[in-house]
Structure formats: structure tokens, C-alpha cells
C-alpha positions in Angstrom: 25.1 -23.6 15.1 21.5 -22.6 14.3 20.2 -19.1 15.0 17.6 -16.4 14.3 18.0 -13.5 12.9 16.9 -10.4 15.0 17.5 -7.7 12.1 18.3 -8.2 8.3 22.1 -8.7 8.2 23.8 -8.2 4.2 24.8 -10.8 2.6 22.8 -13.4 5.1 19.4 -12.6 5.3 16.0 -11.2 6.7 14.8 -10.5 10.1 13.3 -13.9 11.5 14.9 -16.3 8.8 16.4 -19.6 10.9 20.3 -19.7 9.6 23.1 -22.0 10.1 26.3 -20.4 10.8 29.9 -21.7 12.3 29.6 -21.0 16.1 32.6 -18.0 16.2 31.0 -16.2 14.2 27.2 -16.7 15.8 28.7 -15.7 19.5 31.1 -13.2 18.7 29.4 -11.3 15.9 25.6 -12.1 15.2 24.9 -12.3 18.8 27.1 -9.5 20.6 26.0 -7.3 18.0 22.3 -7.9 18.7 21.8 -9.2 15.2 20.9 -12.4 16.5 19.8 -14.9 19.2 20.1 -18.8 19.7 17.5 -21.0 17.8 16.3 -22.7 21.4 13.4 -25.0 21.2 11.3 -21.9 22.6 12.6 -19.5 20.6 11.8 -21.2 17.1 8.4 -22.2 18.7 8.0 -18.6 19.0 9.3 -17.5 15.7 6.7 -19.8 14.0 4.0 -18.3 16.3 4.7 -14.9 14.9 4.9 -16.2 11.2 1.4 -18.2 11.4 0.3 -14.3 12.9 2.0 -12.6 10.0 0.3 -15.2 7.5 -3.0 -14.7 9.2 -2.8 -10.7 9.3 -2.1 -10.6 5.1 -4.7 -13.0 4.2 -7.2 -10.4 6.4 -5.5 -7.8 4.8 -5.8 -9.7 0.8 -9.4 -10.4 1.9 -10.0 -6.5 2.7 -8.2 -5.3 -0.3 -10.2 -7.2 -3.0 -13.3 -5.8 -1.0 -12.2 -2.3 -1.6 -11.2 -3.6 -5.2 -14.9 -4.6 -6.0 -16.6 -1.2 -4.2 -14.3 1.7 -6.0 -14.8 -0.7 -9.3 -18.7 -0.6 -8.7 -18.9 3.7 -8.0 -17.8 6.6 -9.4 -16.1 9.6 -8.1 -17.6 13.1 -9.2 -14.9 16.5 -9.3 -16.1 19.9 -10.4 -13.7 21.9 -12.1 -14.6 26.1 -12.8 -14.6 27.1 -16.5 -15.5 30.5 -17.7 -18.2 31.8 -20.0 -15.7 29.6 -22.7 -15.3 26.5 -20.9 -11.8 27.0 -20.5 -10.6 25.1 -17.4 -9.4 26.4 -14.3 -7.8 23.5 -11.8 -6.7 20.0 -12.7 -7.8 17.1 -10.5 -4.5 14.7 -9.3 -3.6 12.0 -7.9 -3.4 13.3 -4.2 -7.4 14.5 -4.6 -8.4 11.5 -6.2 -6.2 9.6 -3.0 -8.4 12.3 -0.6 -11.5 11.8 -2.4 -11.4 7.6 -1.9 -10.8 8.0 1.7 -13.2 10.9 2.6 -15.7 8.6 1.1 -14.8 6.1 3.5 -14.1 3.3 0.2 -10.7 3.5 1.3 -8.9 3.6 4.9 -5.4 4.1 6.0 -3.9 0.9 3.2 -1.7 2.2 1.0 -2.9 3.0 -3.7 -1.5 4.3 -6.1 -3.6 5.8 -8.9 -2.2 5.5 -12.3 -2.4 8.7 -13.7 0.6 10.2 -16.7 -0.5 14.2 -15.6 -2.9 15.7 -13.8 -6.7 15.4 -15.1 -7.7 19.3 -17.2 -10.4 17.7 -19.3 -14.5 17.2 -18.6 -15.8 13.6 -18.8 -15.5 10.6 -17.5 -12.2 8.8 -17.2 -11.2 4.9 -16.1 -8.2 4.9 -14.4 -6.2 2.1 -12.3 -5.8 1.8 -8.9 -2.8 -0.3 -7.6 -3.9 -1.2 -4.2 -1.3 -3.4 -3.7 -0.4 -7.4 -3.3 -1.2 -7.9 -7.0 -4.9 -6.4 -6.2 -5.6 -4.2 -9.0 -9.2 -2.2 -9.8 -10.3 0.3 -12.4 -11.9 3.8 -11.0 -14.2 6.0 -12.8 -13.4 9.5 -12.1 -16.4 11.7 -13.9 -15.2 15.7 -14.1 -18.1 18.4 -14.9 -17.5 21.9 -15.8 -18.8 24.6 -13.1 -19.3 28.1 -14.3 -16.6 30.4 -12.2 -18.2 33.0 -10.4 -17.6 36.6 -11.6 -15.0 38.5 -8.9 
């Protein structure tokens, strides 16, 4: 008996994979439980609807990504960190400001990146690090930090 699955069921598969089970075990598991439904004619017209959806959605969303790839690779992002009269550092730039940073500038929305970055940045200068922006895309960001004189309290 053919069926979808509703939900990911261990040890059979993901939510909206076509399956072929033994028919006990389709009506009085799979499909009193919710886990699954029958694999009518409508319903796997409708399953393919939704998959042709999902393709469309991720190639936007791959088309979107390597434009964000090429913009943060083209710019630089600017930090100030406050040093005294001996340039000692105060502050460290991380991940999370350089994550703020990208979206207050508007290069980056609500997708999901991870910066690359061993420990926070204490250092002046200008610094290429890799953003993981997902699906494979990868981009290198320029993250320039310059000294600013702490104010006397």
C-alpha cells in the first residue's frame, strides 16, 4: 500500500517521502497515529505541487544568497575600538557585532551566516574573514578595525 508521510517517522523516512508499506501497518499505525495519509491520485498531485514550490523557493533563495555573497565580498565593514594614550585596546569586535553590523547595513536580512572567526577580534587593521552563508555559498568579508583615543573620565 502506498502512502505519504505526514511527519518524519525513525527508521522510515522524511515528511512528504511517497513509501510502500504492508497495509496493517499503514491503517493501524502510520495512519491512526497521524503519521501518515493514503497516496490518492490527489494527494500525490498535491505533494508534487508543494515540492515544485519548495524547489522554486531555494533556487530564489541560492539566487539571493550569491547576491549577498558578491556585495559583502565587494565592501568593507569599519569598527572603532578605544585605546588609551598607549594604544592599548579596550573592546574586542565578535561575531555577533560583525552579524549586527551586516544587517544594520542592510547587506544582509533575516537568512541565516556564520562568520568564521577562532576569538574575538583585539587587534587594529584590516582582517578577511569567511562568511558561511549557507547552501555551499561561501564569501570572504573585510572587517577594517581603527584605534579611537578613549575619552579621559
Amino acid at each position: 500500500m502506498k502512502i505519504i508521510l505526514l511527519k518524519d517517522v525513525h527508521g522510515m523516512g522524511k515528511k512528504g517521502e511517497l513509501k510502500d508499506v504492508s497495509e496493517g501497518h499503514a491503517r493501524n499505525f502510520l495512519i491512526s497515529k497521524g503519521l501518515a495519509e493514503f497516496a490518492t491520485a490527489g494527494a500525490v498531485a498535491k505533494l508534487k505541487e508543494k515540492q515544485e514550490k519548495k524547489a522554486e523557493d531555494e533556487k530564489g533563495l541560492i539566487k539571493k544568497l550569491q547576491e549577498i555573497a558578491q556585495l559583502v565580498k565587494a565592501r568593507k565593514l569599519e569598527f572603532e575600538l578605544k585605546t588609551d594614550k598607549h594604544n592599548s585596546v579596550f573592546g574586542s569586535i565578535t561575531k555577533e557585532m560583525i552579524l549586527s553590523a551586516l544587517r544594520d547595513k542592510g547587506w544582509l536580512g533575516k537568512e541565516r551566516a556564520e562568520v568564521h572567526l577562532e576569538r574575538p577580534i583585539k587587534e587594529f587593521g584590516e582582517i578577511e574573514l569567511e562568511l558561511d552563508l549557507g547552501h555551499n555559498i561561501k564569501s570572504t568579508l573585510k572587517v577594517e578595525v581603527k584605534g579611537k583615543e578613549k575619552e579621559k573620565e
